[in-house]
TIRO-2110 file (N, C-alpha, C; in Angstrom, 1 decimal):
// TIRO-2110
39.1, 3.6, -10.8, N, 1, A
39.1, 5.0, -11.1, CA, 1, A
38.8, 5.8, -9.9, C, 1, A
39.4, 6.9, -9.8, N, 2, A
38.9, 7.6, -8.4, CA, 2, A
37.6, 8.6, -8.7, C, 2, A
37.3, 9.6, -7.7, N, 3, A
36.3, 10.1, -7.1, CA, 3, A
36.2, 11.4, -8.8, C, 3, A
37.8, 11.8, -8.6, N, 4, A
37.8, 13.0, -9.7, CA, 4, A
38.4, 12.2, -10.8, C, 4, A
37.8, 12.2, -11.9, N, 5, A
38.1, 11.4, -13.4, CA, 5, A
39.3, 11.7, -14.0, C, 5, A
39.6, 12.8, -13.6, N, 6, A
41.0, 13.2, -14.1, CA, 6, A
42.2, 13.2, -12.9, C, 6, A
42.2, 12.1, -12.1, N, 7, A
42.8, 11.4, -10.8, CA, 7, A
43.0, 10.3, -11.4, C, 7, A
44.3, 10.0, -11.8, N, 8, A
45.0, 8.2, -12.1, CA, 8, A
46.2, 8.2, -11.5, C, 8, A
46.4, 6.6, -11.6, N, 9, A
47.8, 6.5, -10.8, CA, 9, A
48.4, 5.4, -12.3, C, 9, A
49.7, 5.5, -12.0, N, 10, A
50.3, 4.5, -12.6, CA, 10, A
51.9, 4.0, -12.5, C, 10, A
52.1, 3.4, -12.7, N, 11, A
53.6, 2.4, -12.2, CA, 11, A
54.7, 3.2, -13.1, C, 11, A
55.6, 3.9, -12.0, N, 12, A
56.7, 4.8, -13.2, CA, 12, A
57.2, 3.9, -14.0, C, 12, A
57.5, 4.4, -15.3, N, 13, A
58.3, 3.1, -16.6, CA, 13, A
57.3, 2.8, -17.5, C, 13, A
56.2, 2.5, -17.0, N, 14, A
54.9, 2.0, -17.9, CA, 14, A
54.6, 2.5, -19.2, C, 14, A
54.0, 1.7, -20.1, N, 15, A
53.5, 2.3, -20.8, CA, 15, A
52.2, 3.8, -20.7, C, 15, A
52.6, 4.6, -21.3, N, 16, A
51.5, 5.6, -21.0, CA, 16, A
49.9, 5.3, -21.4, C, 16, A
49.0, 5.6, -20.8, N, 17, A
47.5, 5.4, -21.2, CA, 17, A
47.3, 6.9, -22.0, C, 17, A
46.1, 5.9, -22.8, N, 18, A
45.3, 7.7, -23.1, CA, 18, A
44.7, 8.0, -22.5, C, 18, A
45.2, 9.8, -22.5, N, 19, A
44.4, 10.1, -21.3, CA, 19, A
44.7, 10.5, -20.2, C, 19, A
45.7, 9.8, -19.9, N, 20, A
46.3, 9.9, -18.8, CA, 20, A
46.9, 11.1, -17.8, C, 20, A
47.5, 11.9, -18.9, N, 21, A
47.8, 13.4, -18.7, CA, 21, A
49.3, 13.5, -18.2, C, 21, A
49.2, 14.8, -17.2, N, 22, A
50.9, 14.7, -16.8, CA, 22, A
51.1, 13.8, -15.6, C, 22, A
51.9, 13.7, -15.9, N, 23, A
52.5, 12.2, -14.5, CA, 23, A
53.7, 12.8, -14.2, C, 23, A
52.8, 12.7, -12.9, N, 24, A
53.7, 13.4, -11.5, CA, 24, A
54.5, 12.4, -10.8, C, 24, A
55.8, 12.3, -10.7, N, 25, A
56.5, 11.3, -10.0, CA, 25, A
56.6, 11.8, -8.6, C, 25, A
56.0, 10.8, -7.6, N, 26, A
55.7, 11.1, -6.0, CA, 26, A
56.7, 9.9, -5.5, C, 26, A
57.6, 9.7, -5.6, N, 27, A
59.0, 9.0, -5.4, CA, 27, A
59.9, 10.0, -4.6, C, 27, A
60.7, 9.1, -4.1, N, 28, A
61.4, 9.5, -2.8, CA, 28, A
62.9, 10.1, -3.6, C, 28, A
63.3, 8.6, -4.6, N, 29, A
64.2, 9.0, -5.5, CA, 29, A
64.7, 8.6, -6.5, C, 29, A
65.1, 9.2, -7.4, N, 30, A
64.9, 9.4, -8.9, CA, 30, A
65.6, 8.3, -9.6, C, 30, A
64.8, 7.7, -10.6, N, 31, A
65.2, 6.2, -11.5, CA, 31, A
66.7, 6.1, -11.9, C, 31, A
67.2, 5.1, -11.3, N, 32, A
69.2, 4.7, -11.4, CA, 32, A
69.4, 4.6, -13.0, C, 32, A
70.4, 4.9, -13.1, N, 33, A
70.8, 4.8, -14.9, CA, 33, A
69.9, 5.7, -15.9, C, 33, A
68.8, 6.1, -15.3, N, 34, A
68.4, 7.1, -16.5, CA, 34, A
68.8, 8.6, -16.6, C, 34, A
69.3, 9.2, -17.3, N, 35, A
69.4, 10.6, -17.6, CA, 35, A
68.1, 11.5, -17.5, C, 35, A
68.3, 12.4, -16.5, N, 36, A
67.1, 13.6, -16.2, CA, 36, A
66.5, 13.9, -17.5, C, 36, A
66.8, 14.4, -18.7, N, 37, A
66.0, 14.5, -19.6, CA, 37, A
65.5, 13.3, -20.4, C, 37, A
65.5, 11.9, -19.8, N, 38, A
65.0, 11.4, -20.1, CA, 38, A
63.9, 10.5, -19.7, C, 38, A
63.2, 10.9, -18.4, N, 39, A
62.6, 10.8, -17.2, CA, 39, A
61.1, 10.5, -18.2, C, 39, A
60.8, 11.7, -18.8, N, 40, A
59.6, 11.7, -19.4, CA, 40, A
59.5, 10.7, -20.8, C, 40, A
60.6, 11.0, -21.4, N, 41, A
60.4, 10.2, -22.4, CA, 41, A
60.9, 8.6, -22.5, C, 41, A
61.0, 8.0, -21.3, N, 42, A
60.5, 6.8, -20.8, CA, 42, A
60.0, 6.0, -20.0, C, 42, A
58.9, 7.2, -19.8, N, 43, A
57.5, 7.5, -19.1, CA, 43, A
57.5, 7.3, -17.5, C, 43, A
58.6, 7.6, -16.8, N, 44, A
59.1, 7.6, -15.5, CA, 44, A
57.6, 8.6, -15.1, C, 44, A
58.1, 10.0, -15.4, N, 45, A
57.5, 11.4, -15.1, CA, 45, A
57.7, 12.1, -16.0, C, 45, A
56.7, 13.5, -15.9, N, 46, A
57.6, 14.8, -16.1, CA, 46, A
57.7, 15.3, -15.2, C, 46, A
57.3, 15.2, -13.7, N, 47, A
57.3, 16.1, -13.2, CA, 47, A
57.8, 15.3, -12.0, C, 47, A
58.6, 15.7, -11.1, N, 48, A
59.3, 15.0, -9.9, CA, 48, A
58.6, 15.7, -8.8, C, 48, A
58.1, 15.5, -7.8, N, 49, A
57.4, 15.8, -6.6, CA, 49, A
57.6, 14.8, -5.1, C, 49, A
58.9, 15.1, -4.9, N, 50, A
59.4, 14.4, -3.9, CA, 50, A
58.9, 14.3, -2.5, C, 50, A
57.9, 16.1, -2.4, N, 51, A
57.4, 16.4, -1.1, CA, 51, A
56.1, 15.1, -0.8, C, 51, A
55.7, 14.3, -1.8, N, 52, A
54.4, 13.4, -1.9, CA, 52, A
55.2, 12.1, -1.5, C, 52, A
56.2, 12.0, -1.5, N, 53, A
56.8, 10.9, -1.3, CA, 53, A
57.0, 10.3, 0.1, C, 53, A
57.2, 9.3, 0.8, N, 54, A
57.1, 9.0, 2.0, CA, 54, A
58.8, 9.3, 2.8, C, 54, A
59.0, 9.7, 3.5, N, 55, A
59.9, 10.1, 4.4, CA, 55, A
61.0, 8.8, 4.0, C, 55, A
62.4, 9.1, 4.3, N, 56, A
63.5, 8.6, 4.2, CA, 56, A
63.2, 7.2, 5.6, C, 56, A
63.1, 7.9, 6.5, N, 57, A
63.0, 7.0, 7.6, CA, 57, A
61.5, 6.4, 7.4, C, 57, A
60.6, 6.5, 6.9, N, 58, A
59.0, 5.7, 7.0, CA, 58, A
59.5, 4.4, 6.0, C, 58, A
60.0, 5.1, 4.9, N, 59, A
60.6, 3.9, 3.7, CA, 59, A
60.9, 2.9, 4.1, C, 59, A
62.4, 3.4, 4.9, N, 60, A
63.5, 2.6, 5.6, CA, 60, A
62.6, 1.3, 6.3, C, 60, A
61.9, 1.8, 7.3, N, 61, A
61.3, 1.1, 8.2, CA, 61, A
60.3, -0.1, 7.7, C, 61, A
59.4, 0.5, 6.8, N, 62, A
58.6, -0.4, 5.7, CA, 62, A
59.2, -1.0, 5.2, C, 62, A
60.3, -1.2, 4.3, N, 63, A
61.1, -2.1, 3.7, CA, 63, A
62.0, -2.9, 4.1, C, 63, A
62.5, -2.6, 5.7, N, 64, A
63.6, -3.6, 6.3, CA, 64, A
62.9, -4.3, 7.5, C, 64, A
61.4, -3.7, 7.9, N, 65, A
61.2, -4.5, 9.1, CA, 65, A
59.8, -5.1, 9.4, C, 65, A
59.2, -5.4, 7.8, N, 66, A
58.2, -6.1, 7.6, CA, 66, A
57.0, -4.9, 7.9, C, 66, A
57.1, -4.4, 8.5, N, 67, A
55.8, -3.3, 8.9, CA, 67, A
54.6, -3.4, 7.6, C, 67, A
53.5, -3.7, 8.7, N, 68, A
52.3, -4.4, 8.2, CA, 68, A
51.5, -2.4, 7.1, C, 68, A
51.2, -2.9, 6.1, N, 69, A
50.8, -2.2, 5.2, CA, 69, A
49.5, -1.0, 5.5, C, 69, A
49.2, -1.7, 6.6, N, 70, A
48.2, -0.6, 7.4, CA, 70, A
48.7, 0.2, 8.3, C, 70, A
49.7, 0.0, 9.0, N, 71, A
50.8, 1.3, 9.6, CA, 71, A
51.4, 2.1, 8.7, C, 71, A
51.9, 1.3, 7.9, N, 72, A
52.5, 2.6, 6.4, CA, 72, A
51.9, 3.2, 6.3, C, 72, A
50.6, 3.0, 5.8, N, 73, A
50.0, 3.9, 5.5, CA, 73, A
49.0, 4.7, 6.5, C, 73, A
49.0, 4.4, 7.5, N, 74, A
48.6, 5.4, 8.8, CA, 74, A
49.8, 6.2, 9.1, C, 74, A
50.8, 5.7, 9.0, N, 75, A
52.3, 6.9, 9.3, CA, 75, A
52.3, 7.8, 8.2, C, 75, A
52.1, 7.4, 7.1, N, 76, A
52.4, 8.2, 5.5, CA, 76, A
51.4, 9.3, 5.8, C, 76, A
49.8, 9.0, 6.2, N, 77, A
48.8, 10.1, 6.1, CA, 77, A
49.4, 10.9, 7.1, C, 77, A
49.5, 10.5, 7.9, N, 78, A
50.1, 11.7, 9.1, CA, 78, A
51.4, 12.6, 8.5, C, 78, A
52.2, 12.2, 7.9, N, 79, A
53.5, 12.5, 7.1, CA, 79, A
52.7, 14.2, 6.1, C, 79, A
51.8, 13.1, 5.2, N, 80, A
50.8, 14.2, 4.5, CA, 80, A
50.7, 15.9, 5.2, C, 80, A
50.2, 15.3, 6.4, N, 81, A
49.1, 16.6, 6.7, CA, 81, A
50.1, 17.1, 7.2, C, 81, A
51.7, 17.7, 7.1, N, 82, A
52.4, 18.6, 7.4, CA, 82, A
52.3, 19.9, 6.0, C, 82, A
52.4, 20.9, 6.4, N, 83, A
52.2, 22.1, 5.3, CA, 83, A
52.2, 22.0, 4.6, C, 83, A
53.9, 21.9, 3.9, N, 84, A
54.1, 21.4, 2.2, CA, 84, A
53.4, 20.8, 1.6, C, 84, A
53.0, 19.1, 2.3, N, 85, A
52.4, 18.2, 1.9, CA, 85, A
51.3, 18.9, 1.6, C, 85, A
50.1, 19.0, 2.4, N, 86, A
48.9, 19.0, 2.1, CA, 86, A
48.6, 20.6, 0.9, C, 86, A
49.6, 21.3, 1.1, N, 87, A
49.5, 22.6, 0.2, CA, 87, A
49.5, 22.2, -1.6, C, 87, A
51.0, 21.3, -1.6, N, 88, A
50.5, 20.2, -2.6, CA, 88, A
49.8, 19.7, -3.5, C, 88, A
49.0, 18.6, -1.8, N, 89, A
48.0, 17.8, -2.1, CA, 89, A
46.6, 18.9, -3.1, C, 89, A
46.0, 19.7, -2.0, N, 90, A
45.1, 20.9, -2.7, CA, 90, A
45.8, 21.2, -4.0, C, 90, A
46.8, 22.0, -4.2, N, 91, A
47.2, 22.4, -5.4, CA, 91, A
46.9, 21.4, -6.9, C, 91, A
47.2, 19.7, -6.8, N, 92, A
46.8, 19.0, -7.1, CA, 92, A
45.0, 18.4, -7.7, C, 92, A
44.9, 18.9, -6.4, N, 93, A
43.2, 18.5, -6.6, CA, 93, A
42.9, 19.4, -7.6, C, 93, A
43.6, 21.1, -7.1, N, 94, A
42.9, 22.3, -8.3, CA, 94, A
43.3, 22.1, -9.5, C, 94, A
44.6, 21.8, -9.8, N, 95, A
44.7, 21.4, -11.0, CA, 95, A
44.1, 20.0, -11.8, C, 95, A
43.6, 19.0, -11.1, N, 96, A
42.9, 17.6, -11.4, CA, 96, A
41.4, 18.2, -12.3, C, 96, A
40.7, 19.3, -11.8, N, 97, A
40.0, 19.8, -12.1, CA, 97, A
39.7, 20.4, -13.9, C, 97, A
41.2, 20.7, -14.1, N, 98, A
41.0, 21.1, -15.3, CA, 98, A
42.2, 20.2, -16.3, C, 98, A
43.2, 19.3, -15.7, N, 99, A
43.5, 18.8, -16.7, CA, 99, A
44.0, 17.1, -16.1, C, 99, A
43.9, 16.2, -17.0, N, 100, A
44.2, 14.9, -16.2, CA, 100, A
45.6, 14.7, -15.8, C, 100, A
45.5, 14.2, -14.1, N, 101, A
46.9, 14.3, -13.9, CA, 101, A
47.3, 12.3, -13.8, C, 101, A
48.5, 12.2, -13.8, N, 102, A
48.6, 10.5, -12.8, CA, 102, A
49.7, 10.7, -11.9, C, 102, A
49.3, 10.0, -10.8, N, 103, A
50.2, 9.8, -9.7, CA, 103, A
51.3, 8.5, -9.3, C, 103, A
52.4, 8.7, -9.9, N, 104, A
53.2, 7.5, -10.2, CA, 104, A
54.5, 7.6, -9.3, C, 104, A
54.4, 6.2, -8.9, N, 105, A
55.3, 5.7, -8.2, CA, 105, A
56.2, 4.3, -8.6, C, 105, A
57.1, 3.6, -8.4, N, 106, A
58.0, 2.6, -8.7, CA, 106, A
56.8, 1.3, -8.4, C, 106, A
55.9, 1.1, -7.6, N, 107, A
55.8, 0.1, -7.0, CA, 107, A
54.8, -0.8, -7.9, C, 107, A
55.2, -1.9, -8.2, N, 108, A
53.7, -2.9, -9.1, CA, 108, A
52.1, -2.8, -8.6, C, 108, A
52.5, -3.0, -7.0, N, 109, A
50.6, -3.1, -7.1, CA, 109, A
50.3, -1.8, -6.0, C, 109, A
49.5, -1.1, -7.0, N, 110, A
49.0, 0.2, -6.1, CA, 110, A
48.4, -0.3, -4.8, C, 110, A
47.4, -1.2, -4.4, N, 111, A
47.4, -1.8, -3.4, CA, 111, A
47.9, -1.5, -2.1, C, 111, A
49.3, -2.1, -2.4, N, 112, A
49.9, -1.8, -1.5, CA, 112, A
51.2, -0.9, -1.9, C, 112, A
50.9, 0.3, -2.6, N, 113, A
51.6, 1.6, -2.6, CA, 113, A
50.9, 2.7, -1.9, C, 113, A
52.2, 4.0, -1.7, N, 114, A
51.3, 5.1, -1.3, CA, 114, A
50.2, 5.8, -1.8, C, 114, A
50.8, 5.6, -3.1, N, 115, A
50.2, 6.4, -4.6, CA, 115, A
48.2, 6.3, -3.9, C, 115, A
48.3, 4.8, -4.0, N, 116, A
46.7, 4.9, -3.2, CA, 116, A
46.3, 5.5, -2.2, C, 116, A
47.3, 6.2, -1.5, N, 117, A
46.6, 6.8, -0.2, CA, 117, A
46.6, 8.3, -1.0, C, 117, A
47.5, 8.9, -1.5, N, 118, A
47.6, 10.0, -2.2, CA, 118, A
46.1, 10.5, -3.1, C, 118, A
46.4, 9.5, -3.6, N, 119, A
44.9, 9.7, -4.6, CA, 119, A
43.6, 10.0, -3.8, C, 119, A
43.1, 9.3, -2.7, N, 120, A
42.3, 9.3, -1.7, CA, 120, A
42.3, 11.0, -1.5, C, 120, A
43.5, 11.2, -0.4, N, 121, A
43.8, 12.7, -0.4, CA, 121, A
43.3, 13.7, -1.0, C, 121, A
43.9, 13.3, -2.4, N, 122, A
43.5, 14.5, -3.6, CA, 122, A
42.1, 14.6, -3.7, C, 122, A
41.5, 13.5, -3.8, N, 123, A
39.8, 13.1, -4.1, CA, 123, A
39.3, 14.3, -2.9, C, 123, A
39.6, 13.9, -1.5, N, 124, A
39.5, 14.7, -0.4, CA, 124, A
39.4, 16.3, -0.5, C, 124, A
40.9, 16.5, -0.6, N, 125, A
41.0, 17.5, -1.0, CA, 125, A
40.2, 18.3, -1.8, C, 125, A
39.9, 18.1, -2.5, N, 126, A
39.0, 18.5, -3.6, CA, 126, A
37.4, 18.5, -3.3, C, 126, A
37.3, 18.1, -2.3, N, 127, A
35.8, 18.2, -1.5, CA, 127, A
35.9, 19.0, -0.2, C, 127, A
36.9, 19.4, -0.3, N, 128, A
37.5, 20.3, 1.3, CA, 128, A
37.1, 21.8, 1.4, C, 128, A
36.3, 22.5, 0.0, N, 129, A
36.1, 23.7, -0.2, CA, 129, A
35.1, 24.3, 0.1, C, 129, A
END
């Protein structure tokens, strides 16, 4: 569980938790074969947020050329702290505050997904005031 209680992540597709709240898809791009209106109701997302997602070229590089999981995610944070991103990120933390959000991405082990650096962020964010 993270820092703010109403901060979860979870694996797009999944069963939903209680509790869990809106689930924000921070994906680069959007699930093959499913129909947009049906994003939510087979618990992808409701909400698509592609600015949270890691760059076309960070992806690329992570996925074709072994790049060790501690550069990802040193490139990704830096990716963050451009405007959009971190305006976002805050907007997120303000709303974490009053309703539970989750932060979902494709990948099985948060571990080694963004979604965990994201979360971090938000937690941050949210102490930034």
């Amino acid at each position: 569980m993270s820092a703010l209680p109403r901060v979860h992540t979870a694996q797009a597709g999944s069963p939903r938790q209680r509790g869990e709240g809106l689930r924000i898809g921070v994906v680069r791009f959007l699930p093959r074969g499913v129909s947009k209106r049906d994003y939510a109701r087979k618990n992808y997302f409701d909400v698509w947020l592609p600015s949270l997602a890691p760059s076309r070229p960070l992806l690329s590089r992570f996925l074709k050329s072994g790049m060790p999981i501690t550069t990802f995610f040193r490139q990704f944070r830096k990716e963050m702290e451009g405007t959009e991103p971190r305006q976002v990120i805050k907007l997120l933390a303000e709303i974490a505050k009053r309703t539970p959000i989750a932060i979902c991405c494709y990948c099985e082990d948060e571990a080694r997904c963004h979604r965990s650096v994201l979360i971090e962020l938000i937690c941050k964010a949210n102490h930034s005031y």
